[in-house]
PDB file of N, CA, C and O in Angstrom:
ATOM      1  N   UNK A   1       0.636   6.813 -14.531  1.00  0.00           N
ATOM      2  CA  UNK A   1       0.994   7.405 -13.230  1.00  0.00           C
ATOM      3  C   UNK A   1      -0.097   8.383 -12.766  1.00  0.00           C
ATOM      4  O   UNK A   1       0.101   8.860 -11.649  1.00  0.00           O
ATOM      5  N   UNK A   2      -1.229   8.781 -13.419  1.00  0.00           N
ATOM      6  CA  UNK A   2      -1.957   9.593 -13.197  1.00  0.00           C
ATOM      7  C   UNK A   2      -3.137   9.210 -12.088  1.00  0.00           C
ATOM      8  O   UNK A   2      -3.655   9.686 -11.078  1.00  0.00           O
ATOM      9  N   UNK A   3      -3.222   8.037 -12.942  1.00  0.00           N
ATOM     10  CA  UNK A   3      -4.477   7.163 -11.751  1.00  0.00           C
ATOM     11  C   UNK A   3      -3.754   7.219 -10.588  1.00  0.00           C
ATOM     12  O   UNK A   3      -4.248   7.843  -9.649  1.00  0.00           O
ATOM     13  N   UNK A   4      -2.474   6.591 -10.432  1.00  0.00           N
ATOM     14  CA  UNK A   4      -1.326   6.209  -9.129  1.00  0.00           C
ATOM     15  C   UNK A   4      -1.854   7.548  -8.426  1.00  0.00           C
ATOM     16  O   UNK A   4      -2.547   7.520  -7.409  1.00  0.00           O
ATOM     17  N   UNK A   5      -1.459   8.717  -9.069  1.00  0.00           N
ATOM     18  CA  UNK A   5      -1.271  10.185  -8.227  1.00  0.00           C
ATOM     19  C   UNK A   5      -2.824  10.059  -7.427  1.00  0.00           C
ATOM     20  O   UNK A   5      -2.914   9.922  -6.207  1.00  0.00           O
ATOM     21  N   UNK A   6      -3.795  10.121  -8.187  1.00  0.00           N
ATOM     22  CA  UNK A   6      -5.094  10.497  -8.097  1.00  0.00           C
ATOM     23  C   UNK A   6      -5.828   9.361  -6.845  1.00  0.00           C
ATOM     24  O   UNK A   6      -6.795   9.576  -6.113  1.00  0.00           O
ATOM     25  N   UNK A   7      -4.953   8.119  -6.946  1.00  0.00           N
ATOM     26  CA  UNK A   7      -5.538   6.994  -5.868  1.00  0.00           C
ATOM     27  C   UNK A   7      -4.795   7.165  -4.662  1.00  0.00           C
ATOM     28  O   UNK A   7      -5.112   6.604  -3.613  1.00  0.00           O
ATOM     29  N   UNK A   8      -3.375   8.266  -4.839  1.00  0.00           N
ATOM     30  CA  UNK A   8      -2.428   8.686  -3.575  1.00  0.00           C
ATOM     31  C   UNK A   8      -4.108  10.198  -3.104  1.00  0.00           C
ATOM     32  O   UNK A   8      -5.069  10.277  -2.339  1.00  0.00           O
ATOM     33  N   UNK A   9      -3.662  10.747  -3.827  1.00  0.00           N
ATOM     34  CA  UNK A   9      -4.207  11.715  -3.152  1.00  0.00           C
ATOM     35  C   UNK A   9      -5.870  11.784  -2.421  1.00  0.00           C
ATOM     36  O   UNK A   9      -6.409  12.635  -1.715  1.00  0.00           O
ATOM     37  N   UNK A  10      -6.238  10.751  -2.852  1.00  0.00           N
ATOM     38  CA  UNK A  10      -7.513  10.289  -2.368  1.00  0.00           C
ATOM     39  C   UNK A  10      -7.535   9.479  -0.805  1.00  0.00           C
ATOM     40  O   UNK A  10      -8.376   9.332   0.081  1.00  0.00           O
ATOM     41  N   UNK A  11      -6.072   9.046  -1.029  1.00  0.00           N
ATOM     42  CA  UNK A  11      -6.072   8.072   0.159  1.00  0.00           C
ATOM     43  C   UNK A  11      -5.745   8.895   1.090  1.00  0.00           C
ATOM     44  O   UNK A  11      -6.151   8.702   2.235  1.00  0.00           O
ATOM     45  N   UNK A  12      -4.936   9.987   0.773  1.00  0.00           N
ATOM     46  CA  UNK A  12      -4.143  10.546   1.654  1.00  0.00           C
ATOM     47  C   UNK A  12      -5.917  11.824   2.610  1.00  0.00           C
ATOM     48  O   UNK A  12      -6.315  12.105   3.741  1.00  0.00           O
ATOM     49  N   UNK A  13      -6.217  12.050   1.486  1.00  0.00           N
ATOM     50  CA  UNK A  13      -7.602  13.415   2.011  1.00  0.00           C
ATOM     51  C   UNK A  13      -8.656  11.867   2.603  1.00  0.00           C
ATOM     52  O   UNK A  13      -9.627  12.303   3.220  1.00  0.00           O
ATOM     53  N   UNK A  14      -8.665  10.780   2.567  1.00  0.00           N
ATOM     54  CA  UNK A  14      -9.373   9.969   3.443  1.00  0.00           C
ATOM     55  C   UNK A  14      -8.854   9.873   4.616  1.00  0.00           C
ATOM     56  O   UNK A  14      -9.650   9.884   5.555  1.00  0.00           O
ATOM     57  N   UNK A  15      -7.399   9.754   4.917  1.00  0.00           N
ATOM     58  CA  UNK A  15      -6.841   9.809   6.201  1.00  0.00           C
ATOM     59  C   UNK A  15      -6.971  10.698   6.994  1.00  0.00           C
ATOM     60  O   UNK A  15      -7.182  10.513   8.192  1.00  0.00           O
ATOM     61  N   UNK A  16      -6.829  12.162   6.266  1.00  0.00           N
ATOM     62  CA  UNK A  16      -7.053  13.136   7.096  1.00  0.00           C
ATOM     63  C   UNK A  16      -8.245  13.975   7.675  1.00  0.00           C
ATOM     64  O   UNK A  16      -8.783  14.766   6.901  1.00  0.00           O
ATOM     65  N   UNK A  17      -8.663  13.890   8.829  1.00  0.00           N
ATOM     66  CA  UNK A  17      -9.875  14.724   8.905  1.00  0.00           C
ATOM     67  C   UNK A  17     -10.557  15.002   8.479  1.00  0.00           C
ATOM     68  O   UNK A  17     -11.560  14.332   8.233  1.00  0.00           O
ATOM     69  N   UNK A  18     -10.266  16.664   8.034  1.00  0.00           N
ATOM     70  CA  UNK A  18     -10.975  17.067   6.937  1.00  0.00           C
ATOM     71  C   UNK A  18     -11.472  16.415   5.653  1.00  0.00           C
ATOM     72  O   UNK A  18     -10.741  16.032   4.739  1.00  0.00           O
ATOM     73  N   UNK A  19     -12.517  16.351   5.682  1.00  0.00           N
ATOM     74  CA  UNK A  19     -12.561  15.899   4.279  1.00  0.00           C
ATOM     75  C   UNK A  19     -12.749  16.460   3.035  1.00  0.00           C
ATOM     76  O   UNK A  19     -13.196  17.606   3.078  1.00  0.00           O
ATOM     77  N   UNK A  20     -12.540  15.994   1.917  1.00  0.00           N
ATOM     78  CA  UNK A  20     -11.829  16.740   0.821  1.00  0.00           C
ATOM     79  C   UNK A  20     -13.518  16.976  -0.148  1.00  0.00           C
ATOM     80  O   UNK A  20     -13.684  16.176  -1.068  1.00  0.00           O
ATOM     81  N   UNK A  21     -14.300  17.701   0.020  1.00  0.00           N
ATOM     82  CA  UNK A  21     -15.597  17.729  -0.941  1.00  0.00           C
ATOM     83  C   UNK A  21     -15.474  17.641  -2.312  1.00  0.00           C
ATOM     84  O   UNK A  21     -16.477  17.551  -3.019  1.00  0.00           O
ATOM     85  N   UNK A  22     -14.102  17.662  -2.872  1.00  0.00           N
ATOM     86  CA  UNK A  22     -13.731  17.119  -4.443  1.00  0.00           C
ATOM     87  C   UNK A  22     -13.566  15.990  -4.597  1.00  0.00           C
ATOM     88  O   UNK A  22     -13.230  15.616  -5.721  1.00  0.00           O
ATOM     89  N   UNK A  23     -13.760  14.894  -3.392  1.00  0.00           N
ATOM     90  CA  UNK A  23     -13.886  13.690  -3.776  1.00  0.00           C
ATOM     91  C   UNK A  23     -15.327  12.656  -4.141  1.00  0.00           C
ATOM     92  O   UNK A  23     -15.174  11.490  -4.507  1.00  0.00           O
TER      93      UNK A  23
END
């Protein structure tokens, strides 16, 4: 479930605007 979380939260800081410089 960790990858799952980590491929949500990636997708989610790609959708939004801002972008996430920890990616």
């Amino acid at each position: 479930m960790e990858r799952v979380h980590e491929c949500v939260l990636a997708t989610l800081a790609m959708e939004s605007d801002p972008v996430d410089p920890r990616l």
